[in-house]
C-alpha positions in Angstrom: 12.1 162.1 65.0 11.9 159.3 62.2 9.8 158.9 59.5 8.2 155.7 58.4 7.2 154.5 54.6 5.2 151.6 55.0 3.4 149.1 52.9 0.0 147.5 54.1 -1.5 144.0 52.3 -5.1 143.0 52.5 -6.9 139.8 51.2 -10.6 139.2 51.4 -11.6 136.1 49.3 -10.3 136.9 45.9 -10.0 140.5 46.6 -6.2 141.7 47.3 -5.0 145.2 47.8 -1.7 147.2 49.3 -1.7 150.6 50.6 1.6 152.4 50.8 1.6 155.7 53.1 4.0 157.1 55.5 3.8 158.3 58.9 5.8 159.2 62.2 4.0 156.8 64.3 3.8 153.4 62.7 1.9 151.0 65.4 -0.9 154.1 65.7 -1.3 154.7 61.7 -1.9 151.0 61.5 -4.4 150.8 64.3 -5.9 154.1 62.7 -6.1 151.9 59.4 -7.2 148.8 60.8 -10.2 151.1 62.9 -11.6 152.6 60.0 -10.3 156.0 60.7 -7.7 155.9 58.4 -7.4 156.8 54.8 -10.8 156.5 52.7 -9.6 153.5 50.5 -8.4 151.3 53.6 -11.9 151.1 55.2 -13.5 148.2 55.9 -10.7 145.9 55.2 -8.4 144.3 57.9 -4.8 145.4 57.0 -1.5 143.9 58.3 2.2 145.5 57.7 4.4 143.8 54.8 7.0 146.4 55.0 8.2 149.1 56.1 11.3 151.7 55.8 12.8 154.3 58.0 13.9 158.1 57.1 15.6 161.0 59.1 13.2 163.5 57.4 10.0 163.9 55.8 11.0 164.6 52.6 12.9 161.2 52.1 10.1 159.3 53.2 7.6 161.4 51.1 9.9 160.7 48.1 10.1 157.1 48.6 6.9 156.6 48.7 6.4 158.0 45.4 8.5 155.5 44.3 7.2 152.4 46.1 3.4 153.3 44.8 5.0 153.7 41.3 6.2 150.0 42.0 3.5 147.6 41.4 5.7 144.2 41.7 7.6 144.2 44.3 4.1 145.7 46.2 2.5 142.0 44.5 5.8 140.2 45.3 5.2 140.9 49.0 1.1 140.4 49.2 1.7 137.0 48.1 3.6 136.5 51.0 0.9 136.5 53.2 -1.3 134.0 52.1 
């Protein structure tokens, strides 16, 4: 089974955020997101997928998104893609 690191964008009005997680099952984390069910800081927002990655194991996608919260421009780089 893969593992998924993915990166989620957000805009409301001035207001822009990412959210970088990972997951086994990317279509149902994003629905869990985009339901208000997901994590505590994506609530209320309307999230769409900028990126994602896939692992063989857990720990590779754990790691790497360690790095990808750590990295705050290419996360900007890719919300203003979605204007």
């Amino acid at each position: 089974m893969y593992c998924y690191v993915y990166i989620l964008g957000s805009r409301s009005g001035s207001d822009q955020r990412t959210y970088v997680g990972w997951t086994n099952d990317l279509e149902a984390r994003l629905a869990k997101h985009n339901d208000s069910t997901g994590a505590r800081s994506t609530r209320g927002r309307t999230w769409v997928l900028l990126y994602a990655e896939r692992y063989r194991t857990r720990g590779l996608a754990m790691s790497r998104e360690w790095h990808l919260k750590r990295d705050r421009k290419f996360r900007k780089t890719l919300l203003d893609a979605i204007e």
